[in-house]
PDBQT receptor file of N, H, CA, C and O in Angstrom, charges set to zero:
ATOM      1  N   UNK A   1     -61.483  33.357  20.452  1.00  0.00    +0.000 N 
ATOM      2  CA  UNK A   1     -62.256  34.500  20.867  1.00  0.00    +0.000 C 
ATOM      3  C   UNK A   1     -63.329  34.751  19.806  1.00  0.00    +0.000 C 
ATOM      4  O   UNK A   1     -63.058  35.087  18.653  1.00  0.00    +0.000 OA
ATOM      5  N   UNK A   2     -64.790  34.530  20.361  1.00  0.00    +0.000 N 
ATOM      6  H   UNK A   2     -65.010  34.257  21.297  1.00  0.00    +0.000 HD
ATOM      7  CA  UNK A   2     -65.959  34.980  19.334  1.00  0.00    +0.000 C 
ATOM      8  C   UNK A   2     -65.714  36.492  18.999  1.00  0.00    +0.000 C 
ATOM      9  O   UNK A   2     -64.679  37.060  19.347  1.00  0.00    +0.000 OA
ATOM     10  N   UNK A   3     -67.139  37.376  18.015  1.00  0.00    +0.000 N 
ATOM     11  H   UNK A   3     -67.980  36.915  17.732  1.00  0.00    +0.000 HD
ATOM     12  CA  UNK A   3     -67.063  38.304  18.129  1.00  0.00    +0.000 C 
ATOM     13  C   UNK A   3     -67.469  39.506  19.281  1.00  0.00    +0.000 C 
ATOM     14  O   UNK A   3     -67.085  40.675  19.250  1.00  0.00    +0.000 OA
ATOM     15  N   UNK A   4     -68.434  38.823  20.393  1.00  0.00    +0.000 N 
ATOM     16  H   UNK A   4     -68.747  37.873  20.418  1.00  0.00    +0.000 HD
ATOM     17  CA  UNK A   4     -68.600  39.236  21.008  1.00  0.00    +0.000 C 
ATOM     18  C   UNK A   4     -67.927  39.666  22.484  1.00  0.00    +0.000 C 
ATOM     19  O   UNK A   4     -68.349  40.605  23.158  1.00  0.00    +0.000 OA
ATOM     20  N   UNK A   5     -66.616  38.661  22.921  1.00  0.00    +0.000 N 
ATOM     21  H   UNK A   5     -66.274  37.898  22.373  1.00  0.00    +0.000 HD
ATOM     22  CA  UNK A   5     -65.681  38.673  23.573  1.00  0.00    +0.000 C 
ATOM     23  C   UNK A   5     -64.414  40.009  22.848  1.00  0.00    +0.000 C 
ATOM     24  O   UNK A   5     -63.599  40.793  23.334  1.00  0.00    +0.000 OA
ATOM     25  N   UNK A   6     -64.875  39.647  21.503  1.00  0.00    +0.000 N 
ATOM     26  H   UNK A   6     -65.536  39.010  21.109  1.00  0.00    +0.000 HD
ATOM     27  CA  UNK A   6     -63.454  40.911  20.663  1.00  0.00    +0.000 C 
ATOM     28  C   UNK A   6     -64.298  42.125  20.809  1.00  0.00    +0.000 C 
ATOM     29  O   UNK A   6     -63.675  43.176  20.964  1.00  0.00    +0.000 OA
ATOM     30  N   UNK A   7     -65.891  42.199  20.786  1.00  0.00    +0.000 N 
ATOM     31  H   UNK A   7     -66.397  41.346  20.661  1.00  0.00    +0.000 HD
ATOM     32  CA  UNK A   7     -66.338  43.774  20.755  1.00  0.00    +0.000 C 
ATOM     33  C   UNK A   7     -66.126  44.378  22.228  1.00  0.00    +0.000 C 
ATOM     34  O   UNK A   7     -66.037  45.568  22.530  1.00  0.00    +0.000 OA
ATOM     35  N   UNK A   8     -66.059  43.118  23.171  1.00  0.00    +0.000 N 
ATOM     36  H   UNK A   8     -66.131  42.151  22.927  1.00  0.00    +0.000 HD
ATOM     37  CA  UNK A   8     -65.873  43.740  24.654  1.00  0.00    +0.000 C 
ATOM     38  C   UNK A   8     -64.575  44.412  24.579  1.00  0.00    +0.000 C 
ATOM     39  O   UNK A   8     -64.396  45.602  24.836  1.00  0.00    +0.000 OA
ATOM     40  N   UNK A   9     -63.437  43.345  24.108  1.00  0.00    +0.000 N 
ATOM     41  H   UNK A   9     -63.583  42.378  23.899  1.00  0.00    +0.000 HD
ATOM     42  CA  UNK A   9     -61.707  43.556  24.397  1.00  0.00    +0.000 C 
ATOM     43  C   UNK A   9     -61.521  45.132  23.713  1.00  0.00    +0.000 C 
ATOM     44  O   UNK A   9     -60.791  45.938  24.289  1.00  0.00    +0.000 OA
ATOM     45  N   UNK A  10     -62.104  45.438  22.677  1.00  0.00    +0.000 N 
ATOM     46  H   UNK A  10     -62.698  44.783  22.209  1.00  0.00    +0.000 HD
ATOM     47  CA  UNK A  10     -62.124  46.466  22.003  1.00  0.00    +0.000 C 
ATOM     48  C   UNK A  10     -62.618  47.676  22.378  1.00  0.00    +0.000 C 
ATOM     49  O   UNK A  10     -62.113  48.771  22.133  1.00  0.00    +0.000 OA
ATOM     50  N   UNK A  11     -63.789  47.411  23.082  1.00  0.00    +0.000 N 
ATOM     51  H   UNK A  11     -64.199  46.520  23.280  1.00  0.00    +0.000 HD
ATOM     52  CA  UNK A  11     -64.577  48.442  23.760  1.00  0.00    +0.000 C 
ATOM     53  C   UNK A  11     -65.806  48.694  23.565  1.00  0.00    +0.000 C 
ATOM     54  O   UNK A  11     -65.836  49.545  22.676  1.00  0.00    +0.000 OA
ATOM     55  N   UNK A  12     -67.176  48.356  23.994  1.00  0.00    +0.000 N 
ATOM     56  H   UNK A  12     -67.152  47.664  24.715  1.00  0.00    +0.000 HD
ATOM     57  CA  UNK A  12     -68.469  48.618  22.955  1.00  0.00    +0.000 C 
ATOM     58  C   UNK A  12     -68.845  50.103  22.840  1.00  0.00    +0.000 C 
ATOM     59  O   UNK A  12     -69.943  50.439  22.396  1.00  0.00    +0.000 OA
ATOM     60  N   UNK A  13     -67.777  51.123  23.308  1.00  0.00    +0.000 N 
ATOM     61  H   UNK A  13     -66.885  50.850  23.668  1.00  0.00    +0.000 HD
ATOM     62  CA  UNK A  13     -68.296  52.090  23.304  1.00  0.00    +0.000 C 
ATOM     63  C   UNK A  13     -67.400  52.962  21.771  1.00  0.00    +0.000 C 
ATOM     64  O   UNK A  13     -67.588  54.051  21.228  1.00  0.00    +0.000 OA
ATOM     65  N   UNK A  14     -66.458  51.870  21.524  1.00  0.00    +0.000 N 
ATOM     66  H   UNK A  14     -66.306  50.986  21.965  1.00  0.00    +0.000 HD
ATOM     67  CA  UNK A  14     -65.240  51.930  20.118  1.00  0.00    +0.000 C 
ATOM     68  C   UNK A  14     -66.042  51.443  19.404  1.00  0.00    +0.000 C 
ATOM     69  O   UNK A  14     -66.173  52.210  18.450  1.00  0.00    +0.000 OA
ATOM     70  N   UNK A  15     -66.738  50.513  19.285  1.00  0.00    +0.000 N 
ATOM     71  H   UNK A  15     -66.632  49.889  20.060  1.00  0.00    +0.000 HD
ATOM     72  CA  UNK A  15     -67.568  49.647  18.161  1.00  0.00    +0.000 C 
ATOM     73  C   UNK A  15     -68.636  50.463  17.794  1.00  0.00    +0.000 C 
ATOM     74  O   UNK A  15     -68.841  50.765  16.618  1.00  0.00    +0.000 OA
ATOM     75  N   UNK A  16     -69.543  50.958  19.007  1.00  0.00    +0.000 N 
ATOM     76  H   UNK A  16     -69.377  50.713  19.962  1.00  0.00    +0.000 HD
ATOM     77  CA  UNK A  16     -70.331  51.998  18.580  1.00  0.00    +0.000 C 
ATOM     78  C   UNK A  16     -70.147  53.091  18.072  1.00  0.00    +0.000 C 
ATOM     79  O   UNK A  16     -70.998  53.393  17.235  1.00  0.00    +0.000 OA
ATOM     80  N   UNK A  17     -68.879  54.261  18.355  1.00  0.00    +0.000 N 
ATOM     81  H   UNK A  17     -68.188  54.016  19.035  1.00  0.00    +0.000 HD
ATOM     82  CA  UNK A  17     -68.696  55.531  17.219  1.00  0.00    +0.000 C 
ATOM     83  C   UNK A  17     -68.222  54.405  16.162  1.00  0.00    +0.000 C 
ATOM     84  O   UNK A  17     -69.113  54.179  15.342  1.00  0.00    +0.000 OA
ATOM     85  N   UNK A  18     -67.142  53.700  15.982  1.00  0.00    +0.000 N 
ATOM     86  H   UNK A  18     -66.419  53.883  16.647  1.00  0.00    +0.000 HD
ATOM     87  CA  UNK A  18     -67.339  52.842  14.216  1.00  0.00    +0.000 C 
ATOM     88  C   UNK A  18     -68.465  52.888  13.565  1.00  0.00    +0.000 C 
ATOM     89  O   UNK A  18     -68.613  53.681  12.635  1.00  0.00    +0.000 OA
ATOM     90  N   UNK A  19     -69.708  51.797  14.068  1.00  0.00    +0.000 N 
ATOM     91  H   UNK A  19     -69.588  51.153  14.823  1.00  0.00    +0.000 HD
ATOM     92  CA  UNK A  19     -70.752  51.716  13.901  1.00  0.00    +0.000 C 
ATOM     93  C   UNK A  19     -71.676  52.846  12.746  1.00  0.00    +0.000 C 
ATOM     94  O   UNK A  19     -72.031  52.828  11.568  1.00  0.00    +0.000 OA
ATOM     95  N   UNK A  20     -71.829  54.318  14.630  1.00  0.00    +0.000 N 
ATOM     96  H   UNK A  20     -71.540  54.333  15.587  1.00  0.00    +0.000 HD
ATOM     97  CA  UNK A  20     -72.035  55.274  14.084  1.00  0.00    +0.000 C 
ATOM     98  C   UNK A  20     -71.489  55.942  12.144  1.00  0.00    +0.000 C 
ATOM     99  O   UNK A  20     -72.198  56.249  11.185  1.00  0.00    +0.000 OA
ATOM    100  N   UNK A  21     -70.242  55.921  12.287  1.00  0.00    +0.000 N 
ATOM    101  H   UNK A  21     -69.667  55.671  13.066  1.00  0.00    +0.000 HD
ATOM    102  CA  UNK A  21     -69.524  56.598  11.185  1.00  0.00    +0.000 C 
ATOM    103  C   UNK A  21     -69.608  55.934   9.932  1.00  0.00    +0.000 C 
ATOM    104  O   UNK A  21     -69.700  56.508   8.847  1.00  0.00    +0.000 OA
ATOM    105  N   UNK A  22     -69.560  54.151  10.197  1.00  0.00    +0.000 N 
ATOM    106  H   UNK A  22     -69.486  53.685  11.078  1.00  0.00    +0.000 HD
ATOM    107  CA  UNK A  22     -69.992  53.519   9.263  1.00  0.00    +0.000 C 
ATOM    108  C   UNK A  22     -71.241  53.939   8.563  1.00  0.00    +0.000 C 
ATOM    109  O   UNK A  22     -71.293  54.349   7.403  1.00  0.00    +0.000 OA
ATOM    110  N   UNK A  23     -72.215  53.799   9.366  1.00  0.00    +0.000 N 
ATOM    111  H   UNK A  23     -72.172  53.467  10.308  1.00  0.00    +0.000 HD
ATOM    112  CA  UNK A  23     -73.501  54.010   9.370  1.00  0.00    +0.000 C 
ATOM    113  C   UNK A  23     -73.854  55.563   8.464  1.00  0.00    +0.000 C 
ATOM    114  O   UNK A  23     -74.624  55.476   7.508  1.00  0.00    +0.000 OA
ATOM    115  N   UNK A  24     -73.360  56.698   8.762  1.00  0.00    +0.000 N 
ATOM    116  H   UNK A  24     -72.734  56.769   9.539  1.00  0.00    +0.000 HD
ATOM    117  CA  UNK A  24     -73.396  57.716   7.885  1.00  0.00    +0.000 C 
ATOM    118  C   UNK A  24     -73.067  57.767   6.946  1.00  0.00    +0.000 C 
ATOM    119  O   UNK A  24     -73.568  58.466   6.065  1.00  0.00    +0.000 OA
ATOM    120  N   UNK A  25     -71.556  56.614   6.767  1.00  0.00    +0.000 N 
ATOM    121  H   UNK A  25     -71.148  56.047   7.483  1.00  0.00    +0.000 HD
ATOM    122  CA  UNK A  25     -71.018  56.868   5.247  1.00  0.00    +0.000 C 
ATOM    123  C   UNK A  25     -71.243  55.404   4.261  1.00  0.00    +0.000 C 
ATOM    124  O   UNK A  25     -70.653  55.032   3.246  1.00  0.00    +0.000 OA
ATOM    125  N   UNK A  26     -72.160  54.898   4.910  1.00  0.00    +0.000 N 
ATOM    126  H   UNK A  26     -72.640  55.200   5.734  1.00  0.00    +0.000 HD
ATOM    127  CA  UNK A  26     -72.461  53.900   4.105  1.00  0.00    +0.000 C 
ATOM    128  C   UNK A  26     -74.184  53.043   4.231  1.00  0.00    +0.000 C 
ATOM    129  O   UNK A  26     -74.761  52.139   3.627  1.00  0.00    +0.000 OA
ATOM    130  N   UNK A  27     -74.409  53.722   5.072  1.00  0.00    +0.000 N 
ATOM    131  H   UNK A  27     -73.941  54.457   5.562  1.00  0.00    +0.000 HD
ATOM    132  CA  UNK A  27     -75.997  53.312   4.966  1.00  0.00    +0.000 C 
ATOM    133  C   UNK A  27     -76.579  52.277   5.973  1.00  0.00    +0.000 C 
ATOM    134  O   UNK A  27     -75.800  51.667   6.705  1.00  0.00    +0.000 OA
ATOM    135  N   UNK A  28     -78.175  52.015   6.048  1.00  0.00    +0.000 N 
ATOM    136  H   UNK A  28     -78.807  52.510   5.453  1.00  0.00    +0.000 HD
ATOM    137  CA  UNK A  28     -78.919  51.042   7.021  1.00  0.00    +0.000 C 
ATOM    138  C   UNK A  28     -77.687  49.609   7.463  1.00  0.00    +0.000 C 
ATOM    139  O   UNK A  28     -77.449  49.027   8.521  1.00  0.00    +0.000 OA
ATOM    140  N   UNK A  29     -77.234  49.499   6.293  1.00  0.00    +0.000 N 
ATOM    141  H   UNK A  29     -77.427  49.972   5.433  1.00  0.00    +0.000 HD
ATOM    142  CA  UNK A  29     -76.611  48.302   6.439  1.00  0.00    +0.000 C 
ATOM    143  C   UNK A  29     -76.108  48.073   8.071  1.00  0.00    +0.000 C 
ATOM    144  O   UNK A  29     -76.498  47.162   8.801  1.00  0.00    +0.000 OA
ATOM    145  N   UNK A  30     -75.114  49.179   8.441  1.00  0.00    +0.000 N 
ATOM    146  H   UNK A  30     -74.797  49.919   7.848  1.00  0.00    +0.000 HD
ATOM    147  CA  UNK A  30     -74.370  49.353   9.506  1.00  0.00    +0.000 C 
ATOM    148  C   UNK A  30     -74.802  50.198  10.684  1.00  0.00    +0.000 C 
ATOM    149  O   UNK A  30     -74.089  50.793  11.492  1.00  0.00    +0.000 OA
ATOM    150  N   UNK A  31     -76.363  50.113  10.600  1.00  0.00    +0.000 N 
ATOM    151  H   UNK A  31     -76.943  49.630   9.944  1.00  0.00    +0.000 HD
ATOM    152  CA  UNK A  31     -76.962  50.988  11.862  1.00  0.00    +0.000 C 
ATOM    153  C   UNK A  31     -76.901  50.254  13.208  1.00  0.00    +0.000 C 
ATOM    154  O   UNK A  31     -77.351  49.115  13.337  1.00  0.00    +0.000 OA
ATOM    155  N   UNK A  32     -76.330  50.942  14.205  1.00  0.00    +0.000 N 
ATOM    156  H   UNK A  32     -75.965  51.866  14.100  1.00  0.00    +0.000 HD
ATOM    157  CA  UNK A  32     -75.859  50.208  15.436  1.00  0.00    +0.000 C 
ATOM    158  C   UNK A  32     -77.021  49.803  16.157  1.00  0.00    +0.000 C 
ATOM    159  O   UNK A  32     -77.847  50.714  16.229  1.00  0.00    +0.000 OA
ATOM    160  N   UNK A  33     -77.288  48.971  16.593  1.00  0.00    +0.000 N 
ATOM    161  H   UNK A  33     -76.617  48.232  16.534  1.00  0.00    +0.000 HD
ATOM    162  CA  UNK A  33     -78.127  48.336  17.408  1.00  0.00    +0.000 C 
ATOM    163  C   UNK A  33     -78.221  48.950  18.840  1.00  0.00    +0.000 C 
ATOM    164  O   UNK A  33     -77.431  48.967  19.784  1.00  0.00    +0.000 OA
ATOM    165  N   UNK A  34     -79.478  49.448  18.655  1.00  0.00    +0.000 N 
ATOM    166  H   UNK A  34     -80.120  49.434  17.889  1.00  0.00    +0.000 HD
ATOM    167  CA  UNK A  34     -80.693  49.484  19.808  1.00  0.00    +0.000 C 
ATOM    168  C   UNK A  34     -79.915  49.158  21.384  1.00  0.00    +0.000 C 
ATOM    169  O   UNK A  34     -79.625  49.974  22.260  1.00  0.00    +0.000 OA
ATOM    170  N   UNK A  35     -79.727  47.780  21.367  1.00  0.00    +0.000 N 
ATOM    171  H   UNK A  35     -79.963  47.117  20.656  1.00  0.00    +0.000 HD
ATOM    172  CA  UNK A  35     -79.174  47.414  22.450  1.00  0.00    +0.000 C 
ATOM    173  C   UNK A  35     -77.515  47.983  22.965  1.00  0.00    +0.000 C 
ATOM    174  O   UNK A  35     -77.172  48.258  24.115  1.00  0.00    +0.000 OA
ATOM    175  N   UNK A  36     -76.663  48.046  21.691  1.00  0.00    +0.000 N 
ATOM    176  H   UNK A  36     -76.941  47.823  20.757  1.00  0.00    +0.000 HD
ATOM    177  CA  UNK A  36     -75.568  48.478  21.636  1.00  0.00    +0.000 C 
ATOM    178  C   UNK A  36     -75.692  49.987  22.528  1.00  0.00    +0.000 C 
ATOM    179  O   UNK A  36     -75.001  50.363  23.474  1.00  0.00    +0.000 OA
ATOM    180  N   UNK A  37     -76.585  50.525  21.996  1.00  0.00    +0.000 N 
ATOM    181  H   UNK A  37     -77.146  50.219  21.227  1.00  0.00    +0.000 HD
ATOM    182  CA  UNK A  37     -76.547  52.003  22.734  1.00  0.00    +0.000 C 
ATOM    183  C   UNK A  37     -77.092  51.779  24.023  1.00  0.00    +0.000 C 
ATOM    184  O   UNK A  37     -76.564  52.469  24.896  1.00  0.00    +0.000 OA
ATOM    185  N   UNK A  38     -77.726  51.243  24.288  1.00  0.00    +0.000 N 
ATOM    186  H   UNK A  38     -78.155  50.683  23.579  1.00  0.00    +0.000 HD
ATOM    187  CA  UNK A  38     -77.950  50.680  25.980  1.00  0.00    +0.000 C 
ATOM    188  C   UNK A  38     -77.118  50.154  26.543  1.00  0.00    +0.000 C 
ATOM    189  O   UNK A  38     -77.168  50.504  27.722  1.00  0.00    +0.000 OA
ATOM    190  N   UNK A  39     -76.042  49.218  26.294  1.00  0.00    +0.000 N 
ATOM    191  H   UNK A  39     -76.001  48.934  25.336  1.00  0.00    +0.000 HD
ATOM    192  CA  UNK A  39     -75.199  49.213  26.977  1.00  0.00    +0.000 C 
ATOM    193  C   UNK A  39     -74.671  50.362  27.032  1.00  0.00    +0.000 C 
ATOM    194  O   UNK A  39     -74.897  51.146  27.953  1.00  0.00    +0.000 OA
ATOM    195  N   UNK A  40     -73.757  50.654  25.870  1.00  0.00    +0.000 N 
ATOM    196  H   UNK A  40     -73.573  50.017  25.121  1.00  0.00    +0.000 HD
ATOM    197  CA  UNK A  40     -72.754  52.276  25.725  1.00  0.00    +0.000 C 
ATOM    198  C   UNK A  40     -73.402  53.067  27.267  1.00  0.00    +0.000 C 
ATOM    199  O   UNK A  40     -72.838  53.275  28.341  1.00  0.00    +0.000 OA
ATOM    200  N   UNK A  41     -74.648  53.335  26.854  1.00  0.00    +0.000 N 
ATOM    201  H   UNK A  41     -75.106  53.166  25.981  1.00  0.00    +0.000 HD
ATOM    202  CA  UNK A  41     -75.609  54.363  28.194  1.00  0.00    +0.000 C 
ATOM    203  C   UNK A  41     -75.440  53.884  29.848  1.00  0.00    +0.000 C 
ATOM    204  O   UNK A  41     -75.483  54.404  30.962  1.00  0.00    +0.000 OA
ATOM    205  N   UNK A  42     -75.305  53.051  29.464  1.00  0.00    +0.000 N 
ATOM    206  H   UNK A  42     -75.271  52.628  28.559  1.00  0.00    +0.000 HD
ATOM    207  CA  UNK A  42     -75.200  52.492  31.029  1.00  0.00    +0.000 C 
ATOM    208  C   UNK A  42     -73.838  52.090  31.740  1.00  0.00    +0.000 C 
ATOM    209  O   UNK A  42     -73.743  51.883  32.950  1.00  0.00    +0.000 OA
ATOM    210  N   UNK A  43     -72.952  52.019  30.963  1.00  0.00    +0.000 N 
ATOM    211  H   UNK A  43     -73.029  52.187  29.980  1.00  0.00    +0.000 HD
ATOM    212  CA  UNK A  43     -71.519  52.460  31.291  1.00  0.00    +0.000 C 
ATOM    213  C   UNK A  43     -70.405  51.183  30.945  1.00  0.00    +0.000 C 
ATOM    214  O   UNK A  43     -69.182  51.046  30.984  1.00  0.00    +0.000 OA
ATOM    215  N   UNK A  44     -71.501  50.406  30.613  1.00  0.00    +0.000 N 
ATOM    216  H   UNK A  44     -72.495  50.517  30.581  1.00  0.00    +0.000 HD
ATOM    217  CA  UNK A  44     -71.017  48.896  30.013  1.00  0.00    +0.000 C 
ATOM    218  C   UNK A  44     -70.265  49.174  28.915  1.00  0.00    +0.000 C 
ATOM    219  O   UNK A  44     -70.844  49.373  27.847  1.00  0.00    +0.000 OA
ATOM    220  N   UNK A  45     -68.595  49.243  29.011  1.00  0.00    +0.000 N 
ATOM    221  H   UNK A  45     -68.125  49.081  29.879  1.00  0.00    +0.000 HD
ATOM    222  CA  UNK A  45     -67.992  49.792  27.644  1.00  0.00    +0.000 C 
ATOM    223  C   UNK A  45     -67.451  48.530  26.830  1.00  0.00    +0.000 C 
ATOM    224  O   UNK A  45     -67.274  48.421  25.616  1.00  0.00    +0.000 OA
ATOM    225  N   UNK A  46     -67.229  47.551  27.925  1.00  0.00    +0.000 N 
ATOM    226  H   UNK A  46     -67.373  47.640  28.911  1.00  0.00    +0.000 HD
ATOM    227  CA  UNK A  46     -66.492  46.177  27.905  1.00  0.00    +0.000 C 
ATOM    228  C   UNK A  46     -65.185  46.285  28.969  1.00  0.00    +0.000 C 
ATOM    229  O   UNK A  46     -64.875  47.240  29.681  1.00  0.00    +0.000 OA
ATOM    230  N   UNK A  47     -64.436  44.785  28.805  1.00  0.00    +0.000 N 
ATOM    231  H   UNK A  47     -64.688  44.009  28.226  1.00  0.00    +0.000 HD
ATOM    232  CA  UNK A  47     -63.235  44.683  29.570  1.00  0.00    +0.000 C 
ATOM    233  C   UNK A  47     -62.473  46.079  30.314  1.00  0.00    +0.000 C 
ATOM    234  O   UNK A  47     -61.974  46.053  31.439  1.00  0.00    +0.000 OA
ATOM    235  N   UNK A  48     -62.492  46.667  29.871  1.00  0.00    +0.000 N 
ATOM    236  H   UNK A  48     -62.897  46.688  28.957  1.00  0.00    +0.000 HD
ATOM    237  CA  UNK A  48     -61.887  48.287  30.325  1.00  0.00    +0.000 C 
ATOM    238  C   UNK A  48     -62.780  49.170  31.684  1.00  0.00    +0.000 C 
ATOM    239  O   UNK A  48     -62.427  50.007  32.516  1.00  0.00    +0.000 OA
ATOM    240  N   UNK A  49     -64.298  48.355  31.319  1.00  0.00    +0.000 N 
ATOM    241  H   UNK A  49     -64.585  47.676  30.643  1.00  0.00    +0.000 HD
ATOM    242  CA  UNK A  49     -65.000  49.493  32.514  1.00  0.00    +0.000 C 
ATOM    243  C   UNK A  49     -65.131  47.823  33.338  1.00  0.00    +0.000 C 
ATOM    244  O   UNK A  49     -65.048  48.060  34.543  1.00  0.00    +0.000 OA
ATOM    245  N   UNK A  50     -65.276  46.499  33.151  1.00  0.00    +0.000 N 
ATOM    246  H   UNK A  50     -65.344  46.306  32.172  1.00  0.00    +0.000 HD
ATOM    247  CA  UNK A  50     -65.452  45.205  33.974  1.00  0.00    +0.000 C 
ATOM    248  C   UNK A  50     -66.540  44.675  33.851  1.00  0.00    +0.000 C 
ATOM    249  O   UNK A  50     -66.865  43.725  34.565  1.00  0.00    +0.000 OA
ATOM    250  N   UNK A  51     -67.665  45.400  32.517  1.00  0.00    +0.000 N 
ATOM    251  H   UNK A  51     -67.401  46.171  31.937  1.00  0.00    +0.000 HD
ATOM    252  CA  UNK A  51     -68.993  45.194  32.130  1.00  0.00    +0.000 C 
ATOM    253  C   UNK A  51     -69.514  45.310  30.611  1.00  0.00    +0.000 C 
ATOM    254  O   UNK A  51     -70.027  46.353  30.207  1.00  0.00    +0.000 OA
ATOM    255  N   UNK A  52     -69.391  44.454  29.995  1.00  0.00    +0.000 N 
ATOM    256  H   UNK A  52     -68.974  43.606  30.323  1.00  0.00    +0.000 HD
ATOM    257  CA  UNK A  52     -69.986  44.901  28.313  1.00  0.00    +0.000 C 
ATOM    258  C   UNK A  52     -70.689  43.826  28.030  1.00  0.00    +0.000 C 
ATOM    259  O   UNK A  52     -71.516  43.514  28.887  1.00  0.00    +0.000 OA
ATOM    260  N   UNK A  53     -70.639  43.356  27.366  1.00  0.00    +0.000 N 
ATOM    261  H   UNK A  53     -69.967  43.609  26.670  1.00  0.00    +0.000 HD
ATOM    262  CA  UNK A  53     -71.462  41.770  26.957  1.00  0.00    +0.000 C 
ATOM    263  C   UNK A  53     -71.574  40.567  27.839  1.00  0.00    +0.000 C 
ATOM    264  O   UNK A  53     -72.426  39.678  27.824  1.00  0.00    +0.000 OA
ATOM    265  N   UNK A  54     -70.444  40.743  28.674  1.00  0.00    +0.000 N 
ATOM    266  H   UNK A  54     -69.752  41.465  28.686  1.00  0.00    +0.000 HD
ATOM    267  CA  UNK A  54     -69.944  40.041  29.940  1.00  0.00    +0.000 C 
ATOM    268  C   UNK A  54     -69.310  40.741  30.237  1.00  0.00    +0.000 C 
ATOM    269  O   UNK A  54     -68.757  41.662  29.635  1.00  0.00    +0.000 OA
ATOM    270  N   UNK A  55     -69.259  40.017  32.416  1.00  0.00    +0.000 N 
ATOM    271  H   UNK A  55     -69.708  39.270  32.906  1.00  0.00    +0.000 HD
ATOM    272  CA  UNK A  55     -68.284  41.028  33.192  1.00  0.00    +0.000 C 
ATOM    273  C   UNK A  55     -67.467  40.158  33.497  1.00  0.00    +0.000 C 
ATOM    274  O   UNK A  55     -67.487  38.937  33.342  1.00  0.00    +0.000 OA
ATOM    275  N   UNK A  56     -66.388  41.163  34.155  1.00  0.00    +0.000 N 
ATOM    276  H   UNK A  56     -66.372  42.155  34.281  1.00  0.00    +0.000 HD
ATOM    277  CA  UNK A  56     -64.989  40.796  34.159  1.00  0.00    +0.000 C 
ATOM    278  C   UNK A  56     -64.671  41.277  35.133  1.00  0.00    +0.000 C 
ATOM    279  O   UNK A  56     -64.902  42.470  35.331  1.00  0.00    +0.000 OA
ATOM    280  N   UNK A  57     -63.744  40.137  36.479  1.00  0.00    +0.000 N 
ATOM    281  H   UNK A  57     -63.555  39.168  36.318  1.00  0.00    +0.000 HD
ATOM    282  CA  UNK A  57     -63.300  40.488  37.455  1.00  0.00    +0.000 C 
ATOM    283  C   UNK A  57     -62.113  41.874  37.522  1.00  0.00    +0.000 C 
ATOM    284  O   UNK A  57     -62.096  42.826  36.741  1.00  0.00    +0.000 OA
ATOM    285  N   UNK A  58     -61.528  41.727  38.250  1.00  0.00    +0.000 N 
ATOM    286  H   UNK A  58     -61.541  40.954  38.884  1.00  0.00    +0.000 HD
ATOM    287  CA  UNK A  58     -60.431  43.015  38.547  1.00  0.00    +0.000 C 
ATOM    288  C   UNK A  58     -59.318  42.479  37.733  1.00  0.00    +0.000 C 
ATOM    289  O   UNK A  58     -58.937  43.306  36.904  1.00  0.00    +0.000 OA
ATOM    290  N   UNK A  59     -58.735  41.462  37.709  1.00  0.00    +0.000 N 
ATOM    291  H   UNK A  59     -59.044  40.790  38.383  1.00  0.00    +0.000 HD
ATOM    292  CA  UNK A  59     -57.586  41.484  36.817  1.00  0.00    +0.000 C 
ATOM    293  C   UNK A  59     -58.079  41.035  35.400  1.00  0.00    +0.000 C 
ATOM    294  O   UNK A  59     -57.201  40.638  34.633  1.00  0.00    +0.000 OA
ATOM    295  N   UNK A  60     -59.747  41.054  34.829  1.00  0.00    +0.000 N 
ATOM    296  H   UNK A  60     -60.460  41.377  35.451  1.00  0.00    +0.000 HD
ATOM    297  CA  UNK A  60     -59.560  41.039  33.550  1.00  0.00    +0.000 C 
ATOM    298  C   UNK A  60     -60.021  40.344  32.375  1.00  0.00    +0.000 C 
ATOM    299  O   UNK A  60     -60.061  40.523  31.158  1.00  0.00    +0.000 OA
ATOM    300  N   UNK A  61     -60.495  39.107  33.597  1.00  0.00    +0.000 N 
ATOM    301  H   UNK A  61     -60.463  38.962  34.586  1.00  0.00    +0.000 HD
ATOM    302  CA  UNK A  61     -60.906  37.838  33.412  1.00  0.00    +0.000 C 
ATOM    303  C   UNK A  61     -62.118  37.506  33.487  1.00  0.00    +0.000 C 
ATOM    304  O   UNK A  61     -62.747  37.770  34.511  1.00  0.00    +0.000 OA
ATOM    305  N   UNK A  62     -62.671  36.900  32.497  1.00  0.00    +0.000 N 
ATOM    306  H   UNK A  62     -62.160  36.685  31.665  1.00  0.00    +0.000 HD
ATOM    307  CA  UNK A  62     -64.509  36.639  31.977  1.00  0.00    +0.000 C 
ATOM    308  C   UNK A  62     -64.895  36.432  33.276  1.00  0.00    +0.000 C 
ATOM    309  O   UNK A  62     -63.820  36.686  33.821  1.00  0.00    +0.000 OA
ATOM    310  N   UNK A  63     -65.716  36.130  34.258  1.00  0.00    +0.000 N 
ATOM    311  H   UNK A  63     -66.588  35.923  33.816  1.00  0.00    +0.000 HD
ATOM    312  CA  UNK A  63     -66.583  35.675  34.889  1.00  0.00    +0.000 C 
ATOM    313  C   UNK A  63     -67.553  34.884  33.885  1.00  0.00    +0.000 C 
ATOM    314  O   UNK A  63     -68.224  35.264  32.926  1.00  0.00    +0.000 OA
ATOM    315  N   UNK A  64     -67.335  33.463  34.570  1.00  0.00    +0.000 N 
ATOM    316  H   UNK A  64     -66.790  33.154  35.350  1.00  0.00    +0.000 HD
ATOM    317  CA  UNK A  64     -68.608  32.572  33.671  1.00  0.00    +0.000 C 
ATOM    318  C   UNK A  64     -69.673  32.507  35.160  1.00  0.00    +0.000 C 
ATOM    319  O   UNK A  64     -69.162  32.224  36.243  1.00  0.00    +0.000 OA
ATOM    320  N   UNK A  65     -70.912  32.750  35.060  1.00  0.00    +0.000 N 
ATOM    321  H   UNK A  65     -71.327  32.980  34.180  1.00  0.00    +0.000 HD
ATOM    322  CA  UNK A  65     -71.791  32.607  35.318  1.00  0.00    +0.000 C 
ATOM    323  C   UNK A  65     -73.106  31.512  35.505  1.00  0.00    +0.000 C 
ATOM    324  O   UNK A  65     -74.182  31.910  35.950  1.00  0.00    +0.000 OA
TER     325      UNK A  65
């Protein structure tokens, strides 16, 4: 599993408040990406909503494209 399959499994909308909190208590380093909040906005959370970096059928499973 890359990191981008683990930020889905996790949630991109979990990665983003991290992100966020990182980001206050430690600086530019950890400012969440632009795109990150566009997904978050659009409801793309990952595996949990069936849409984050990739979507995912009903039981769960990547759709390759």
């Amino acid at each position: 599993m890359g990191p981008l399959e683990l930020a889905d499994l996790v949630g991109l909308d979990t990665r983003l408040s991290n992100l966020e909190y990182l980001h206050s208590m430690l600086g530019e380093k950890y400012r969440p990406s632009p795109l990150l909040y566009k997904l978050v906005a659009a409801g793309h959370h990952g595996k949990k909503s069936g849409r984050g970096i990739y979507t995912y059928d009903e039981d769960g499973e990547k759709i390759v494209h």
